[in-house]
C-alpha positions as CSV (number, residue, x, y, z in Angstrom):
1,X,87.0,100.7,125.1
2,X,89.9,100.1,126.7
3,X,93.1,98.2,126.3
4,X,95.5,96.2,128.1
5,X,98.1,93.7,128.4
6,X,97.4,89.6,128.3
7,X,98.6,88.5,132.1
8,X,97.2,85.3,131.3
9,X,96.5,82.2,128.8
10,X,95.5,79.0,131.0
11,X,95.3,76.1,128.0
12,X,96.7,72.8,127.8
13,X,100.1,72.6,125.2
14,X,99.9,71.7,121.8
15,X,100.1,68.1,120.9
16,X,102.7,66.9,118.7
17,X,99.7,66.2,116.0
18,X,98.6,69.7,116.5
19,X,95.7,69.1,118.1
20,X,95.4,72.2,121.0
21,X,92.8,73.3,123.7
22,X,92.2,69.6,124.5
23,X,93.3,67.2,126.6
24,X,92.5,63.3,128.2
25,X,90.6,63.5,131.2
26,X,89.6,60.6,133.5
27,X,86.6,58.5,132.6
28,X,85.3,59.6,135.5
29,X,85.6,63.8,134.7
30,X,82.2,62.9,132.4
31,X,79.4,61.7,133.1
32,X,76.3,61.1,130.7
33,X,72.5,59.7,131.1
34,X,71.2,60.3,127.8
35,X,67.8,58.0,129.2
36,X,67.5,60.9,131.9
37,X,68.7,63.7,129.4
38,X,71.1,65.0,131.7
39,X,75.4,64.9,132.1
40,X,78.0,66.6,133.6
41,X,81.8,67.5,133.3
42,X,83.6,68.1,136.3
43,X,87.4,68.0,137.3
44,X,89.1,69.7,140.6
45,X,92.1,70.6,140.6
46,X,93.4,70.1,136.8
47,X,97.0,71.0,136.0
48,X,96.9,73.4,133.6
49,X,100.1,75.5,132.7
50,X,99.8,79.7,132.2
51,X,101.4,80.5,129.3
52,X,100.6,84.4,130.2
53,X,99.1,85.0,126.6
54,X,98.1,84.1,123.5
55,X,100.8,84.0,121.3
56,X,103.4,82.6,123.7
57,X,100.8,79.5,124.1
58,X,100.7,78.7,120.4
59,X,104.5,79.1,120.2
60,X,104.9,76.9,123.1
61,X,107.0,79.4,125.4
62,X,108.1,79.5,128.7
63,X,104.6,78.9,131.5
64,X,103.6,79.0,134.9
65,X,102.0,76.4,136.9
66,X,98.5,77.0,136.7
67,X,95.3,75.2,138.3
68,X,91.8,74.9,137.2
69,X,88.6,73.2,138.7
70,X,85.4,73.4,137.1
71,X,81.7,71.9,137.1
72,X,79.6,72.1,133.5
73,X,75.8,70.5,134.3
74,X,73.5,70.1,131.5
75,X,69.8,69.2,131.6
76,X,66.3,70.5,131.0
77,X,65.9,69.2,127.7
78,X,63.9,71.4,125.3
79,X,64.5,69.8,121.9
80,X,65.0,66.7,120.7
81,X,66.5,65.6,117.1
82,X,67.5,62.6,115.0
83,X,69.8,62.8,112.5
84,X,70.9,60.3,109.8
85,X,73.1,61.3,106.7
86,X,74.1,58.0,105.1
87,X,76.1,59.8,102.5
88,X,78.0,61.3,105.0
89,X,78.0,58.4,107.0
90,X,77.2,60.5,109.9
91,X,74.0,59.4,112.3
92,X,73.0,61.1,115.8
93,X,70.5,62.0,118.3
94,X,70.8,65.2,119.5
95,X,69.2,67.2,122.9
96,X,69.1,70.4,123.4
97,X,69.4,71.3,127.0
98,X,70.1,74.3,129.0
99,X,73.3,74.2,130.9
100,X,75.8,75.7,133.8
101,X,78.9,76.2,134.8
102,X,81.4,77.2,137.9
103,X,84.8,77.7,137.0
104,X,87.8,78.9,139.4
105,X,91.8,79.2,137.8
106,X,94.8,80.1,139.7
107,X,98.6,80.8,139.1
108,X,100.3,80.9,142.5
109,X,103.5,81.7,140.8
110,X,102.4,84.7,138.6
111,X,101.6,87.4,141.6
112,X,99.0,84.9,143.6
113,X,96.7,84.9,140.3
114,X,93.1,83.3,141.2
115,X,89.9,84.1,138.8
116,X,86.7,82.5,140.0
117,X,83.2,82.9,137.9
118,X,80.3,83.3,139.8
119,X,77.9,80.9,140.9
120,X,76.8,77.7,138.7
121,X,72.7,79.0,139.6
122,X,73.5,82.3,138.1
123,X,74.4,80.8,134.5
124,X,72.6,81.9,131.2
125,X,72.4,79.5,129.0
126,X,72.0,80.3,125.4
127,X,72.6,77.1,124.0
128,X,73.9,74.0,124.9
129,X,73.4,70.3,123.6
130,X,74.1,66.5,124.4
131,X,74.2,63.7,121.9
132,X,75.7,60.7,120.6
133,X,76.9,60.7,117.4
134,X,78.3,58.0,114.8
135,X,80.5,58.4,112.0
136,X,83.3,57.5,110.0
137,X,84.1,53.7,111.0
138,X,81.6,53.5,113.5
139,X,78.4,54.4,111.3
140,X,76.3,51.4,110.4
């Protein structure tokens, strides 16, 4: 096995609330047909800061200016499944689709830094799943 040292951490900060690894994206990042069973999330050129590893991420230290663009598709439908839990007021229809994904991340301040997966037709998709869900407040 071998070992080495964490160059990089791309990730979003950590919200006030606590919330990390997400962030708002324009309405217009996602897109979803659940008639047509299919959706995607896309975004080119997101600002993203390089924290350089793990721990100085989650203690909010010092980062580079990082960029990521990326394209998730989802489709193929193999599954299909309702769900209603009244007790937990928690209701959804569910399908599970296969899915892919190119992704490309780049630090041009830390030493010209650019990772790039390979192709979105060379995916393997072991699981991946659409829906809508309703819970909480909105559950009727």
């Amino acid at each position: 096995m071998a070992t080495g040292v964490q160059i990089h951490d791309f990730e979003p900060c950590i919200a006030p609330s606590g919330l990390f690894w997400t962030i708002p994206v324009p309405d217009d990042a996602v897109q979803v047909n659940l008639k047509a069973q299919i959706a995607s999330y896309a975004y080119e050129s997101l600002a993203i800061p390089d924290f350089g590893n793990f721990v100085n991420a989650v203690t909010v230290g010092t980062s580079n200016p990082g960029v990521a663009t990326f394209n998730v598709q989802w489709s193929g439908t193999t599954t299909m499944a309702a769900v209603r839990n009244p007790a937990q007021t928690f209701e959804g229809t569910f399908f599970q689709d296969t899915a892919t994904i190119e992704f490309n991340v780049a630090s041009p301040v830390q030493n010209n830094f650019t990772f790039k997966s390979d192709p979105a037709n060379t995916s393997t998709s072991l699981f991946a799943q659409i829906g809508l869900e309703r819970n909480g407040v909105f559950f009727k």
